[in-house]
C-alpha positions as CSV (number, residue, x, y, z in Angstrom):
1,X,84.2,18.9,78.9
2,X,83.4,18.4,82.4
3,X,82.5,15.0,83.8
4,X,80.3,14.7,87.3
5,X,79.9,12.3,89.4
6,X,76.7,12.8,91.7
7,X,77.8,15.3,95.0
8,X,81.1,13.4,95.3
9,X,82.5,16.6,92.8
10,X,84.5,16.1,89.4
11,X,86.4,13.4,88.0
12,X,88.3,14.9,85.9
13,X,88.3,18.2,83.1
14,X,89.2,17.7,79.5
15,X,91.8,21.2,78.6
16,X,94.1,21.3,75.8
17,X,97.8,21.3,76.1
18,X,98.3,25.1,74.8
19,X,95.5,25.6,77.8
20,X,97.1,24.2,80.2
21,X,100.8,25.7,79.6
22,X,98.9,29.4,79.5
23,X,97.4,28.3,83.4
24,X,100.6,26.9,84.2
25,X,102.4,30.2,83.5
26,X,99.4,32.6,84.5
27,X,100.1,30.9,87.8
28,X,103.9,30.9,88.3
29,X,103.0,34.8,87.4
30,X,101.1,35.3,90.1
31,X,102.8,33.3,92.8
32,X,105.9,35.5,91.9
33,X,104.0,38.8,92.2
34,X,102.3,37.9,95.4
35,X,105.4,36.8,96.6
36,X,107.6,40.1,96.2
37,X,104.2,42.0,97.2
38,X,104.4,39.7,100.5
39,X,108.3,40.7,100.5
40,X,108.0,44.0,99.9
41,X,105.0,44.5,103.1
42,X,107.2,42.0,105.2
43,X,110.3,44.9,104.5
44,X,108.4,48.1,105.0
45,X,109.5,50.5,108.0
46,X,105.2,51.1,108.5
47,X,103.9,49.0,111.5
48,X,103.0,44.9,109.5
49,X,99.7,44.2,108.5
50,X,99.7,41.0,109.6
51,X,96.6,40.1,108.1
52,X,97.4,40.9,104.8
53,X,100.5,38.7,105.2
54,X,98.2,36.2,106.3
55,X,96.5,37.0,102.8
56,X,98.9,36.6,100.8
57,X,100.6,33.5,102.6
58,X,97.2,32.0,101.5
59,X,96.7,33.1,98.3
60,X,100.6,31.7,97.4
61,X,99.7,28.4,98.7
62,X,96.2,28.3,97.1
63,X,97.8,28.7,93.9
64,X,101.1,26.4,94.5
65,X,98.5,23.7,95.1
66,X,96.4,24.0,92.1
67,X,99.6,24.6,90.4
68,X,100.9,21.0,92.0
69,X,97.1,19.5,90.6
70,X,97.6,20.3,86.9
71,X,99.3,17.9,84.9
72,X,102.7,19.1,83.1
């Protein structure tokens, strides 16, 4: 269940506990593959694609924040 509050966004989303352990590990996953992949590129002997570093720099912090939002 999802409560509104006009254009001021959400209050706050009802998820159950099982749900919210399987998000909380489904993102650890990911922040630990995009961070060897961002290893791995920042290691490489090719020339750095810096904006895929950029990429995944983002997409780490993204996640670590959503990651900070959910309750434990």
């Amino acid at each position: 269940m999802t409560s509104f509050r006009g254009n001021t966004g959400y209050s706050h989303v009802n998820i159950s506990e099982p749900e919210t352990r399987h998000l909380r590990q489904r993102l650890e996953v990911e922040i630990t593959w995009l961070s060897r992949q961002m290893k791995e590129l920042q290691g490489a002997d090719a020339s750095l694609d810096i904006s895929l570093l950029q990429t995944y720099r983002e997409m780490i912090f993204s996640r670590r924040a959503l990651l900070g939002r959910i309750p434990r």
